[in-house]
ZATOR-70287 format. One record per residue: residue in one letter; residue number from 1; x, y, z of N, C-alpha, C, O in turn. Coordinates in Angstrom, 2 decimals. Example, Ala and Ser with C-alpha at 12.3 -4.5 7.8 and 13.67 -1.06 7.14 Angstrom:
{a, 1, {13.19, -5.69, 7.80}, {12.30, -4.50, 7.80}, {13.20, -3.30, 7.80}, {14.24, -3.32, 8.46}},
{s, 2, {12.85, -2.25, 7.08}, {13.67, -1.06, 7.14}, {12.90, 0.03, 7.87}, {13.41, 1.14, 8.04}},
This chain:
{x, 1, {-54.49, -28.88, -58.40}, {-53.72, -28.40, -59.53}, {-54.57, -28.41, -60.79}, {-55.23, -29.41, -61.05}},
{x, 2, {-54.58, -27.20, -61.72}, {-55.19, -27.72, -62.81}, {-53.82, -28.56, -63.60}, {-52.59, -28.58, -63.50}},
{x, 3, {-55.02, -29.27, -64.53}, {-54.09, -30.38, -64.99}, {-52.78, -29.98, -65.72}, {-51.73, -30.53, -65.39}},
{x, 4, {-52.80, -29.06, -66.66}, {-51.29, -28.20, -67.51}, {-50.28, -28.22, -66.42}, {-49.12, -28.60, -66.58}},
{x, 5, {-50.84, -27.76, -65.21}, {-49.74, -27.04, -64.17}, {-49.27, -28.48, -63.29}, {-48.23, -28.58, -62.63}},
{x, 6, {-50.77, -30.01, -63.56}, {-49.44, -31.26, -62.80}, {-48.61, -32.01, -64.04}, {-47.68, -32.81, -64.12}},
{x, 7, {-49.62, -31.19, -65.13}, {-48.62, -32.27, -66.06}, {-47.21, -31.68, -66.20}, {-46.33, -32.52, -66.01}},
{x, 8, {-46.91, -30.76, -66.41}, {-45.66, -29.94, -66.03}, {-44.60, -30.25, -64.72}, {-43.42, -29.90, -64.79}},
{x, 9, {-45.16, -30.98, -63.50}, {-44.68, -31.56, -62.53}, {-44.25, -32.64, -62.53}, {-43.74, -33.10, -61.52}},
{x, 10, {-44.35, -33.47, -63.91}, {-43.80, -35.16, -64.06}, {-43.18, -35.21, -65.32}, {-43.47, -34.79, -66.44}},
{x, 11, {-42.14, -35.92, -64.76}, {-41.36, -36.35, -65.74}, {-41.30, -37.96, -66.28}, {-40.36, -38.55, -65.75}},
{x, 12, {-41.86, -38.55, -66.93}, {-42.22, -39.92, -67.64}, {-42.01, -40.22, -68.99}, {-42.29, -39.80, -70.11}},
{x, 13, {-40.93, -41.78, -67.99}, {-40.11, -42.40, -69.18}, {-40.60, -43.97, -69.29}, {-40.15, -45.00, -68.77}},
{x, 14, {-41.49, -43.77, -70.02}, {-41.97, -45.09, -70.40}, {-40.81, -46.49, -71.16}, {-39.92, -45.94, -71.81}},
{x, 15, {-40.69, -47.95, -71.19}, {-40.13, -48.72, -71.34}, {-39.74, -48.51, -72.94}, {-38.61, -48.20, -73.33}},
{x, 16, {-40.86, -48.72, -73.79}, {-40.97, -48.57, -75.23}, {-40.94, -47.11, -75.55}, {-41.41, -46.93, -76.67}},
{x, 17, {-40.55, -45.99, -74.97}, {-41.13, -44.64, -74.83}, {-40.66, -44.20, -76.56}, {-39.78, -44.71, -77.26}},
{x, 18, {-41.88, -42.77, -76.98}, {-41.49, -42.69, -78.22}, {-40.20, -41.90, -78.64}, {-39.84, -40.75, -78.40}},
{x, 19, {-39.77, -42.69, -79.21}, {-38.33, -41.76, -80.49}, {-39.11, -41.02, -81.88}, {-39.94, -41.77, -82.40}},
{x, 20, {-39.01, -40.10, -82.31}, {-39.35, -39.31, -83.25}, {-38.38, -39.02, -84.46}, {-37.29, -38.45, -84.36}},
{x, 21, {-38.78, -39.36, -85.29}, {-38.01, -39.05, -86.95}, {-37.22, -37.69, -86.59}, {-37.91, -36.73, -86.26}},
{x, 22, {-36.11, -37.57, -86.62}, {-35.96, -36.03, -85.78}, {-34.38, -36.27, -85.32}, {-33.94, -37.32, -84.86}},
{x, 23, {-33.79, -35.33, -85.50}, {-32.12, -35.37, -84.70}, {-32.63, -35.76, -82.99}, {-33.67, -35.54, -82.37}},
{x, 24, {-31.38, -36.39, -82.65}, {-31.47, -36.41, -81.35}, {-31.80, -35.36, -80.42}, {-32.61, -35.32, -79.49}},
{x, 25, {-30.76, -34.29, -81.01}, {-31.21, -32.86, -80.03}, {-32.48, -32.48, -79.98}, {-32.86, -32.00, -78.91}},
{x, 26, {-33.47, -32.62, -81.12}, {-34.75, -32.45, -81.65}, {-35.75, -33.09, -80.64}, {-36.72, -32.63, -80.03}},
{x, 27, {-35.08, -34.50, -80.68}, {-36.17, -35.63, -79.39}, {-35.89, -35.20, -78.03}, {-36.79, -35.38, -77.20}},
{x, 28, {-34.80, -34.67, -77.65}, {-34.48, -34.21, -76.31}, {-35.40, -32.92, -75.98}, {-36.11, -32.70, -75.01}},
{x, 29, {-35.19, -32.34, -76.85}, {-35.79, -30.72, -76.88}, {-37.28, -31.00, -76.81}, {-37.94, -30.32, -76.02}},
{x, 30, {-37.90, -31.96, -77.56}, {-39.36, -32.28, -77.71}, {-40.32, -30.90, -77.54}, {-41.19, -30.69, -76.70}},
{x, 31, {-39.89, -30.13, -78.55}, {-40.76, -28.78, -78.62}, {-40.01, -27.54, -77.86}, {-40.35, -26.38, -78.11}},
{x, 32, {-39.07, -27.79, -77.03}, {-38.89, -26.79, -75.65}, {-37.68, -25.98, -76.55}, {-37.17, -26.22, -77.64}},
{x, 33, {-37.50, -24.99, -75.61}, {-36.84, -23.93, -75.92}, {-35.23, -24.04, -74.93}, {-35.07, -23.51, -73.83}},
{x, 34, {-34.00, -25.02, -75.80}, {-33.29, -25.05, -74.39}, {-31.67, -25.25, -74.79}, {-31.05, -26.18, -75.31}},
{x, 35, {-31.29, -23.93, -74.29}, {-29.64, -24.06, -74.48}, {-29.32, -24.98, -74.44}, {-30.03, -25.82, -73.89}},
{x, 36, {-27.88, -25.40, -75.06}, {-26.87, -26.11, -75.30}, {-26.71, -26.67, -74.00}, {-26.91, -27.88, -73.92}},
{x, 37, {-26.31, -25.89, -72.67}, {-25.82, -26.13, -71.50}, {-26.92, -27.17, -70.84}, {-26.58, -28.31, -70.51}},
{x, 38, {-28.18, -26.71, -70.68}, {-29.23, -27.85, -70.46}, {-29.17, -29.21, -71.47}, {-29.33, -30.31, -70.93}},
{x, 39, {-28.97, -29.15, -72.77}, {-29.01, -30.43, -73.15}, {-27.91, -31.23, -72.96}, {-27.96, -32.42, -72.66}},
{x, 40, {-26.42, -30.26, -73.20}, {-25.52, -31.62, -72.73}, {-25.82, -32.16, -71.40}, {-25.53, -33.31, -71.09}},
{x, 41, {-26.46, -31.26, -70.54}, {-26.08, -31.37, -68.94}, {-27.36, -32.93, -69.04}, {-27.09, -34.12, -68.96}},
{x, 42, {-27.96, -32.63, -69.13}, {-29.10, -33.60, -69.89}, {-28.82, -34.92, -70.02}, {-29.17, -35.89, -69.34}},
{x, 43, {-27.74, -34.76, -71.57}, {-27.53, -36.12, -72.53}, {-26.35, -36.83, -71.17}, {-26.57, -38.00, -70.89}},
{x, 44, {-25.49, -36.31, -70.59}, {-24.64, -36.71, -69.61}, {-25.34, -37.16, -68.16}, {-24.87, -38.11, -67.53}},
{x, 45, {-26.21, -36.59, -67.82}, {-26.99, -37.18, -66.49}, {-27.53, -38.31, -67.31}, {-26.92, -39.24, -66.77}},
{x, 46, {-28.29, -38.89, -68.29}, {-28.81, -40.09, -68.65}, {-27.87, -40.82, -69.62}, {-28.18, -41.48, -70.61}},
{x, 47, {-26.13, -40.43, -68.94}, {-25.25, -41.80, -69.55}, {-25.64, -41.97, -70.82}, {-25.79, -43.10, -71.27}},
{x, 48, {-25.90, -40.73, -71.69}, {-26.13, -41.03, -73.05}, {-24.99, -40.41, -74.19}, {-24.92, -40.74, -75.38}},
{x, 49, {-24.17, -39.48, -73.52}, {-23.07, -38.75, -74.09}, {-22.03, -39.75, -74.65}, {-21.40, -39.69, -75.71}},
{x, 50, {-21.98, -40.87, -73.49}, {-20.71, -42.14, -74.89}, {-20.92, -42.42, -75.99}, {-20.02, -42.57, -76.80}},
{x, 51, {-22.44, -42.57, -76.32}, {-22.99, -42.77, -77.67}, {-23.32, -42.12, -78.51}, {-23.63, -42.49, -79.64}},
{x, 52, {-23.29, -40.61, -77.95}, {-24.06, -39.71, -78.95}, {-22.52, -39.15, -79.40}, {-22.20, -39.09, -80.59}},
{x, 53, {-21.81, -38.84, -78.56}, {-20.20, -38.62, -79.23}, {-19.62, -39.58, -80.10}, {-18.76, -39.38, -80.96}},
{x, 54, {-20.20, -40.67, -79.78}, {-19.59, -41.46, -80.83}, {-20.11, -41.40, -82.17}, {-19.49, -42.08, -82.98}},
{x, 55, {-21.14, -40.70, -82.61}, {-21.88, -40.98, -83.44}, {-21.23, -39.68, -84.38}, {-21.10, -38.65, -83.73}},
{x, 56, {-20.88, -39.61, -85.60}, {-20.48, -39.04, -86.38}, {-21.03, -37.22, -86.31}, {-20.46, -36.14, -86.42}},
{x, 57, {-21.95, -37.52, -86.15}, {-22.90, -36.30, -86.08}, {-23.55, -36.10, -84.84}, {-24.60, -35.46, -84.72}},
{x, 58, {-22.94, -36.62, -83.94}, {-23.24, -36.37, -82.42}, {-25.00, -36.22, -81.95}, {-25.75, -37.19, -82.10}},
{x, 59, {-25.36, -35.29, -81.54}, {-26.77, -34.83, -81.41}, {-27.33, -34.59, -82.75}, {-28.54, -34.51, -82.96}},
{x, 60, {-26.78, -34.51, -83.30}, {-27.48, -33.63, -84.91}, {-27.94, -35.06, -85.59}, {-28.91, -35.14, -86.34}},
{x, 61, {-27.14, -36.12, -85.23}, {-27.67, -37.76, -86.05}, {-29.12, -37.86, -85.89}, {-29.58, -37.61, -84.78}},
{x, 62, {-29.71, -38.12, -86.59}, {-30.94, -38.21, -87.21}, {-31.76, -39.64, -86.90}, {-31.56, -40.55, -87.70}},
{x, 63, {-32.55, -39.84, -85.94}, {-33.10, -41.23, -85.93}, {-34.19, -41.37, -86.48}, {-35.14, -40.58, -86.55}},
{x, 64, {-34.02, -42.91, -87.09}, {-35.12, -43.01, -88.37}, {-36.91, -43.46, -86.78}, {-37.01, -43.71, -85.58}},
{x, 65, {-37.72, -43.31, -87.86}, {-38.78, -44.02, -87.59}, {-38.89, -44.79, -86.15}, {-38.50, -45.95, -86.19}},
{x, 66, {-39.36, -44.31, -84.89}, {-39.28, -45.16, -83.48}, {-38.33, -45.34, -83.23}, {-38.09, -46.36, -82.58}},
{x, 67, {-37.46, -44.59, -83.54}, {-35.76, -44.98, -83.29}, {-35.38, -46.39, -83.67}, {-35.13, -47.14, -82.73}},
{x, 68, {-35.30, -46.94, -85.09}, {-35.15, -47.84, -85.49}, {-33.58, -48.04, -85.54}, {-33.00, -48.99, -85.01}},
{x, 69, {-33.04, -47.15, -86.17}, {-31.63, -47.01, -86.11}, {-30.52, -47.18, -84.34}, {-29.29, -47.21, -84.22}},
{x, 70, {-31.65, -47.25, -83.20}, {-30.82, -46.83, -82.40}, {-31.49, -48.45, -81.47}, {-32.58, -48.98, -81.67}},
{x, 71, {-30.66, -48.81, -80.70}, {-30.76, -49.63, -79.80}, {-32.15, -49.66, -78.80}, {-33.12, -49.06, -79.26}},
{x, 72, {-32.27, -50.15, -77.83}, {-33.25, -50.16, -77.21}, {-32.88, -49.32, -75.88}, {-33.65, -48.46, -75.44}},
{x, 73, {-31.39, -49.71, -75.15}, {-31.16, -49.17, -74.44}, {-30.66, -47.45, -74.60}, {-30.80, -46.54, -73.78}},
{x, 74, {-30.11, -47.43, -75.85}, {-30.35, -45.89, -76.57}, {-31.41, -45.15, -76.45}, {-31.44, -44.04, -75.91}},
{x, 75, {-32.43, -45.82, -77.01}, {-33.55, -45.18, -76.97}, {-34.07, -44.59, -75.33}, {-34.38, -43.53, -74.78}},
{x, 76, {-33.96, -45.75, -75.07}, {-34.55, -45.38, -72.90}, {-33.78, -44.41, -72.49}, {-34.35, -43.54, -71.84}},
{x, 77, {-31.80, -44.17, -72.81}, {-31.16, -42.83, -72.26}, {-31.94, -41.76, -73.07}, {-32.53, -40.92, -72.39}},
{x, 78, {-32.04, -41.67, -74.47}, {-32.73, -40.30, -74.65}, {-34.10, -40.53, -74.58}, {-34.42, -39.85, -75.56}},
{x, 79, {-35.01, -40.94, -74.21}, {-35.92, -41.02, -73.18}, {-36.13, -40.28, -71.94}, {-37.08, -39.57, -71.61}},
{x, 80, {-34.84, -40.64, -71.19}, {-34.79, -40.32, -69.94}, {-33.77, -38.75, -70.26}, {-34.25, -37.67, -69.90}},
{x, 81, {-32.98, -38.79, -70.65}, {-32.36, -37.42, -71.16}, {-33.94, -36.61, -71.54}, {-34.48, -36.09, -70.56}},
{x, 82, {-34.56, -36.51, -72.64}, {-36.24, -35.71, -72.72}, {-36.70, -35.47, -71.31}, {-36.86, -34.28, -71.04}},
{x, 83, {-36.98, -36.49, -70.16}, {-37.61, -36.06, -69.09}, {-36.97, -35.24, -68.18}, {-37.51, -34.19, -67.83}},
{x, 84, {-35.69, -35.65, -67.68}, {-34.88, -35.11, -67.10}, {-34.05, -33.76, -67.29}, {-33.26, -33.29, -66.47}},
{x, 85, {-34.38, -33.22, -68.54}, {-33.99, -32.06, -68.74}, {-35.14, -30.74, -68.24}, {-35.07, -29.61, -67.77}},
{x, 86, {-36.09, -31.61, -68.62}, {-37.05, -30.58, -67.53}, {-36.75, -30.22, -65.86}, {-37.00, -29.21, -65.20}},
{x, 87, {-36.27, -31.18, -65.58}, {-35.93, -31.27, -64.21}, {-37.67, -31.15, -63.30}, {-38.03, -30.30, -62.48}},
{x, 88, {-38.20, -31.95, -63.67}, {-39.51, -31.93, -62.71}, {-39.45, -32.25, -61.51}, {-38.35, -32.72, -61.22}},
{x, 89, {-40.55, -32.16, -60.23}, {-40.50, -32.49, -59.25}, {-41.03, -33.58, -58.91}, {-41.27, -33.82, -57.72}},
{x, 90, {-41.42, -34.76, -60.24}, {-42.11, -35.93, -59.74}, {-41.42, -36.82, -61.20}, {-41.83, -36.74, -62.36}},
{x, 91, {-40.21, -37.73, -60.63}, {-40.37, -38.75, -61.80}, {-41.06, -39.92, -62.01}, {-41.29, -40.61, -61.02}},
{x, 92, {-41.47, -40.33, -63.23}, {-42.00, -41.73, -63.03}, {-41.14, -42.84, -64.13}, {-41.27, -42.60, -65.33}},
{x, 93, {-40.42, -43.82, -63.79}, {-39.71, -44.39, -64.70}, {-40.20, -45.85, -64.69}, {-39.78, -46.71, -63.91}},
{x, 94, {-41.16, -46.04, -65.65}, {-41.57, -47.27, -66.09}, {-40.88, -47.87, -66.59}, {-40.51, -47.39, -67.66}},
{x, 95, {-40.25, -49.27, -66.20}, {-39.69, -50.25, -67.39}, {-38.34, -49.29, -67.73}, {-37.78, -49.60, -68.78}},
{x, 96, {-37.96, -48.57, -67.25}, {-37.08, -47.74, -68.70}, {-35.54, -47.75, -68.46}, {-34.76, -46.92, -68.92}},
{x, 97, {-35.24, -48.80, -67.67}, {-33.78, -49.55, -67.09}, {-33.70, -50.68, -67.91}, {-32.64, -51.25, -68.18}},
{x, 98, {-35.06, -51.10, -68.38}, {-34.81, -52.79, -68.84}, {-33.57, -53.42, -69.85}, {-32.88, -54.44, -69.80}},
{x, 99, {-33.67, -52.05, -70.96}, {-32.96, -52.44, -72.52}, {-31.48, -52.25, -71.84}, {-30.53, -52.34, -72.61}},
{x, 100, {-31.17, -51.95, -70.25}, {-29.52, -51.71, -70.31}, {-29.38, -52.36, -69.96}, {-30.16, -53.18, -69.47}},
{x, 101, {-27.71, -52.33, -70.07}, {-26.73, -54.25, -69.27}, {-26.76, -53.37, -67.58}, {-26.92, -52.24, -67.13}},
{x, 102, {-26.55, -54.50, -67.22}, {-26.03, -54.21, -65.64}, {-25.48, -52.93, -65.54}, {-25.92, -51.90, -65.02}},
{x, 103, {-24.39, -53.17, -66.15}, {-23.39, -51.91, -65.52}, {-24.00, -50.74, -65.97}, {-24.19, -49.90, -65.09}},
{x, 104, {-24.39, -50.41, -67.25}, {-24.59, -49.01, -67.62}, {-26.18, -48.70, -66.82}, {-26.54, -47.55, -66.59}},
{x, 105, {-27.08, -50.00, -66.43}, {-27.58, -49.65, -65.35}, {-27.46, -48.59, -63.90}, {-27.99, -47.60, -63.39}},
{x, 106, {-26.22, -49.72, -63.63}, {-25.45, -48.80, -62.27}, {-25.15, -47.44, -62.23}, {-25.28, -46.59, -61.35}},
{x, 107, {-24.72, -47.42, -63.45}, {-24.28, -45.80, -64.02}, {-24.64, -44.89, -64.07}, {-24.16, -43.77, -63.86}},
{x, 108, {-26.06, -45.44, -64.49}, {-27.29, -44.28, -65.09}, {-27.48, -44.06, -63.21}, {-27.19, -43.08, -62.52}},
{x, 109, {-28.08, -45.40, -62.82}, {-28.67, -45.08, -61.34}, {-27.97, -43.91, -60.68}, {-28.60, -42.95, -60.24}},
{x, 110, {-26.51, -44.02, -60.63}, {-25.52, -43.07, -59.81}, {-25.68, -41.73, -59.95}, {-25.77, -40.95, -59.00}},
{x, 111, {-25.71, -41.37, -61.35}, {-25.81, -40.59, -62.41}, {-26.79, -39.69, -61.89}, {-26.50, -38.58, -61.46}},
{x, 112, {-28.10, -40.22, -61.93}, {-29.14, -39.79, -61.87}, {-29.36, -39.46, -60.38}, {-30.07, -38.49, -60.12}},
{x, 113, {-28.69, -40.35, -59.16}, {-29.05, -39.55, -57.97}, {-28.97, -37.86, -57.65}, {-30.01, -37.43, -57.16}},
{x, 114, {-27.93, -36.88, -57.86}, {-27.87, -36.33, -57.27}, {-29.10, -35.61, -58.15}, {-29.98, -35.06, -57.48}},
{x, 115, {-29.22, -35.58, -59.78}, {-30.67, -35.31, -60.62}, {-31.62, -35.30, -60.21}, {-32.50, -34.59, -60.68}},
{x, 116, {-31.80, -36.12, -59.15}, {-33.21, -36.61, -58.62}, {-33.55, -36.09, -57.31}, {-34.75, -35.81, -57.19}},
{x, 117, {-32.95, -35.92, -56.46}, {-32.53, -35.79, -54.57}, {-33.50, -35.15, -54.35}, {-34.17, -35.62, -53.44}},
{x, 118, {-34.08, -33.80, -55.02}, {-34.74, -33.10, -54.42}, {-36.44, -33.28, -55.44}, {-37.01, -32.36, -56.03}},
{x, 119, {-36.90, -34.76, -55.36}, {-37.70, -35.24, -56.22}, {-38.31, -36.15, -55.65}, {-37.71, -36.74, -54.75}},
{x, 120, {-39.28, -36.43, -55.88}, {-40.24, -38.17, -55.85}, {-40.02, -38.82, -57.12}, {-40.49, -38.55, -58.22}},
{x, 121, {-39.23, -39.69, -56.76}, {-39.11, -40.82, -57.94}, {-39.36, -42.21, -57.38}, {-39.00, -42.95, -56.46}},
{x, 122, {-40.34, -42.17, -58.65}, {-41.46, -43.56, -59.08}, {-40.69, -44.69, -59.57}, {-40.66, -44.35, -60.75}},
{x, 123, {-40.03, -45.80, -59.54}, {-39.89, -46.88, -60.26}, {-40.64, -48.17, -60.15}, {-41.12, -48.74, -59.17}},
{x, 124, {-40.63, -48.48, -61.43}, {-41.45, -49.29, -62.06}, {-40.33, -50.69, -62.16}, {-39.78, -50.67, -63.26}},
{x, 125, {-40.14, -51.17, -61.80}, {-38.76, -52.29, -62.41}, {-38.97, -53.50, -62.29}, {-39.88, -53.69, -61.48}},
{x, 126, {-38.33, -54.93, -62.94}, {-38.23, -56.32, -62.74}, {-37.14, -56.22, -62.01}, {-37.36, -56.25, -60.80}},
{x, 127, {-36.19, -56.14, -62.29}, {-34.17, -56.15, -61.98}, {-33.98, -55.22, -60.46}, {-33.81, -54.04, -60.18}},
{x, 128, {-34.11, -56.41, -59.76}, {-33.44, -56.27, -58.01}, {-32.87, -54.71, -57.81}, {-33.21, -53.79, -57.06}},
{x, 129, {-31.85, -54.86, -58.83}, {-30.72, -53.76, -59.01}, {-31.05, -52.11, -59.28}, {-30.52, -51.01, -59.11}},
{x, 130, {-32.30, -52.72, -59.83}, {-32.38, -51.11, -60.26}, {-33.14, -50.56, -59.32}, {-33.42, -49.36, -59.40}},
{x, 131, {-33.63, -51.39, -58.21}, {-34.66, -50.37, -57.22}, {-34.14, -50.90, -55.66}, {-34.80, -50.55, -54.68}},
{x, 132, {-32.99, -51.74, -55.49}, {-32.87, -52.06, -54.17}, {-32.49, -50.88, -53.41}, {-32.44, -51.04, -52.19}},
{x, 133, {-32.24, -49.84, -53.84}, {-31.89, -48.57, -52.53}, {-33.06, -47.33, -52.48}, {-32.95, -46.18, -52.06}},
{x, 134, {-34.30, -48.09, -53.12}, {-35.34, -47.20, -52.97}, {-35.91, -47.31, -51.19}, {-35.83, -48.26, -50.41}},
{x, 135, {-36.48, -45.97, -51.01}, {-36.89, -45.89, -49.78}, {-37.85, -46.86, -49.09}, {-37.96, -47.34, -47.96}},
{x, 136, {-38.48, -46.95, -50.26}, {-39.86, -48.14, -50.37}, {-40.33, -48.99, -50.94}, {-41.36, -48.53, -51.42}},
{x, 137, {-40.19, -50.38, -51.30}, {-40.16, -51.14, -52.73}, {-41.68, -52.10, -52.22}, {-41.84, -52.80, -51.21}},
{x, 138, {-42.44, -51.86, -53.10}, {-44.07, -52.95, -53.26}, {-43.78, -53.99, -53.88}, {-43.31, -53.77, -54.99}},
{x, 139, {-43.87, -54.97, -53.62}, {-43.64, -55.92, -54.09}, {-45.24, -56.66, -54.70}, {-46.14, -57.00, -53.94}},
{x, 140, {-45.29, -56.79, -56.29}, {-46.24, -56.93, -56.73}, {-46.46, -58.65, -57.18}, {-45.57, -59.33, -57.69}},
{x, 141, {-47.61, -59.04, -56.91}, {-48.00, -60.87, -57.68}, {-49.04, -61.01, -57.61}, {-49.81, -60.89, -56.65}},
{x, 142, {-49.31, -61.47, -59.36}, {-50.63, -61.13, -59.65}, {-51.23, -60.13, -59.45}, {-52.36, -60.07, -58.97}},
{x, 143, {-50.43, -59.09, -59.84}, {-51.33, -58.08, -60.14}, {-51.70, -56.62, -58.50}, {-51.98, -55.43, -58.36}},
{x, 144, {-51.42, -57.86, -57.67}, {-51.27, -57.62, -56.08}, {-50.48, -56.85, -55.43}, {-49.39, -56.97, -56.00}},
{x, 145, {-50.32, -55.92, -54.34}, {-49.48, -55.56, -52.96}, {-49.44, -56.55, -52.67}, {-50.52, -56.98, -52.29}},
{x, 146, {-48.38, -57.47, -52.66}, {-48.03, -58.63, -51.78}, {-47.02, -58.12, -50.55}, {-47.12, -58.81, -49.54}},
{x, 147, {-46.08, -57.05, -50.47}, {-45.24, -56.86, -49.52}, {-45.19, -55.40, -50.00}, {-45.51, -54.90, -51.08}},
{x, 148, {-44.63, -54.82, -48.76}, {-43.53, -53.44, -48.50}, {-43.27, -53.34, -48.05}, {-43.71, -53.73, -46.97}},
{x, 149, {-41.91, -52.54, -48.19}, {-40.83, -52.19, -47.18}, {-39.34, -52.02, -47.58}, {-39.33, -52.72, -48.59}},
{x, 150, {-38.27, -51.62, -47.47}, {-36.98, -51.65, -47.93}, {-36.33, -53.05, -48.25}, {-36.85, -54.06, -47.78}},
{x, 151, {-35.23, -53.13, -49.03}, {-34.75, -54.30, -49.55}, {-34.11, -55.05, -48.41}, {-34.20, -56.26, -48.56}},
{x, 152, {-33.67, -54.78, -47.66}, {-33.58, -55.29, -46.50}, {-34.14, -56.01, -45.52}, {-33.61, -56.81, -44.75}},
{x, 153, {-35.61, -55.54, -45.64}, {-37.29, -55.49, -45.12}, {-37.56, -56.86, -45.07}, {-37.80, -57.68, -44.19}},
{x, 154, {-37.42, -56.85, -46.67}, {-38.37, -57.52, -47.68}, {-37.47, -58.63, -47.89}, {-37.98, -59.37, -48.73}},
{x, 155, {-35.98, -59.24, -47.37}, {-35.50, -59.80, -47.30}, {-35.75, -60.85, -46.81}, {-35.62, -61.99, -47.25}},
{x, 156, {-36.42, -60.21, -45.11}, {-36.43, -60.97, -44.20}, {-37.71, -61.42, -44.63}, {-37.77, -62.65, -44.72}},
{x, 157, {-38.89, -60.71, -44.97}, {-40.06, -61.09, -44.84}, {-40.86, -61.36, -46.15}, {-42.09, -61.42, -46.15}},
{x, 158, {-40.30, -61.48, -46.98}, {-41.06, -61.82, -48.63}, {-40.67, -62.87, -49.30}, {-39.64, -62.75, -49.95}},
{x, 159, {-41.01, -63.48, -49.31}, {-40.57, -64.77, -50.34}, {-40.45, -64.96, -51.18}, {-39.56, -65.70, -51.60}},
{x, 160, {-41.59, -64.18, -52.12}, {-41.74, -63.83, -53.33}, {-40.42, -62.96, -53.59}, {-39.63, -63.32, -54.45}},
{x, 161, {-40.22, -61.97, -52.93}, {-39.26, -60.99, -53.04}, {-37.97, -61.86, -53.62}, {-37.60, -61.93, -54.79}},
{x, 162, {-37.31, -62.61, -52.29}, {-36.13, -63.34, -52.06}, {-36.14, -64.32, -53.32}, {-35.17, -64.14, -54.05}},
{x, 163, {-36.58, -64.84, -53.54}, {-37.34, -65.67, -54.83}, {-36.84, -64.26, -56.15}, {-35.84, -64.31, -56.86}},
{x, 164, {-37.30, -63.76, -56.14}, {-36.94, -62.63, -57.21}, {-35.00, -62.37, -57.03}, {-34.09, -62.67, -57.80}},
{x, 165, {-34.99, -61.79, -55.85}, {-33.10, -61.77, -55.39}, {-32.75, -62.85, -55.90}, {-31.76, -62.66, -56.61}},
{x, 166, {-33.18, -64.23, -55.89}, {-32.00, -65.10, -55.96}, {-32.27, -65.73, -57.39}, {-31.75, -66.85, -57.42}},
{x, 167, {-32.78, -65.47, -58.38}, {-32.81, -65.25, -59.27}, {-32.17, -64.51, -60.64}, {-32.17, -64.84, -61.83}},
{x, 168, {-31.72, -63.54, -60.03}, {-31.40, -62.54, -60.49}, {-29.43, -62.49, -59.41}, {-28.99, -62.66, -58.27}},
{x, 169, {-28.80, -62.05, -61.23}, {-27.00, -61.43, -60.57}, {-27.16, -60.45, -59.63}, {-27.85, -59.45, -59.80}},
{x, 170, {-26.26, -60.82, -58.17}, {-25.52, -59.90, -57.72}, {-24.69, -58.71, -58.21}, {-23.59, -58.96, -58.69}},
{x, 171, {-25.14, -57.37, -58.13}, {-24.39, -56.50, -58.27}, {-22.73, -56.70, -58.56}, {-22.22, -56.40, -59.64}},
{x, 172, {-22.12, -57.17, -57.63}, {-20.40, -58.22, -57.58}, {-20.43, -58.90, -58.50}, {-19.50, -58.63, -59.26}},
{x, 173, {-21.45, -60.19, -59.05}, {-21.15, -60.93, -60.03}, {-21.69, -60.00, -61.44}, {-22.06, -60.87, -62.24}},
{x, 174, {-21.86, -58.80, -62.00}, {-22.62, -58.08, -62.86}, {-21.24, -57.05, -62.58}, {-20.70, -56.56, -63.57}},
{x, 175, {-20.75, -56.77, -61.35}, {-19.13, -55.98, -61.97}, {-17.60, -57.41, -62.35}, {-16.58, -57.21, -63.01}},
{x, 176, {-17.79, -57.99, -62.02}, {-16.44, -59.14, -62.38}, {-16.85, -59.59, -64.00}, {-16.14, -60.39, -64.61}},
């Protein structure tokens, strides 16, 4: 591939990813040329529409400086709203679950499946939750491949892993 034509193939949502002085619609759009219908469809696949409706000025609200004005987990939905409106064939989502609670975790995850289905998606994660129904989870220490294999897998056979699970809320205790 020349490079224009793979960078065009990924979609990457970094943890800290940047917010721009700029209306929301502005950071979503990030230069592109894109009906209304793509951005709500957009702001609603990345569980970002509760907040942006709430906001007086909806998409048109204005975030200051790195998105100072906006949360952390704000920032990561229109983050992920910017990538996902491209609809690429390769996501990569670094870190970019961290700033949410559990549930709006779950949400986004759900959200985002059928977005994704016909995709390679990359996660990057600490939180059990956000990658236990991946096809393939590496389990990293020090820096290392210490394990792979499904959460199930890696149940039986990682320690490190299980050590991480039991650490970390159950899905059940994160909905009660």
């Amino acid at each position: 591939y020349e490079k224009h034509e793979l960078h065009r193939k990924f979609g990457v949502v970094f943890q800290n990813d940047m917010v721009f002085f700029n209306t929301l619609r502005e950071n979503i759009r990030f230069g592109r040329d894109l009906d209304d219908t793509a951005l709500t469809r957009a702001v609603e696949d990345a569980v970002a529409a509760e907040y942006i409706d709430s906001l007086e000025e909806g998409l048109d609200y204005r975030a200051d400086i790195k998105g100072a004005n906006l949360s952390g987990g704000q920032r990561q939905r229109l983050a992920i709203a910017r990538a996902i409106v491209r609809r690429p064939s390769i996501y990569l989502f670094d870190d970019s679950f961290s700033a949410l609670d559990y549930r709006t975790d779950q949400k986004l995850r759900r959200a985002l499946k059928p977005v994704t289905q016909n995709a390679a998606v990359i996660i990057v994660a600490q939180r059990i939750s956000t990658i236990k129904d991946a096809d393939q989870i590496l389990v990293m220490n020090q820096g290392r491949i210490e394990a792979v294999g499904t959460h199930e897998e890696l149940m039986q056979s990682s320690r490190t892993y299980q050590e991480i699970v039991a650490s970390q809320p159950t899905d059940k205790e994160v909905a009660s």
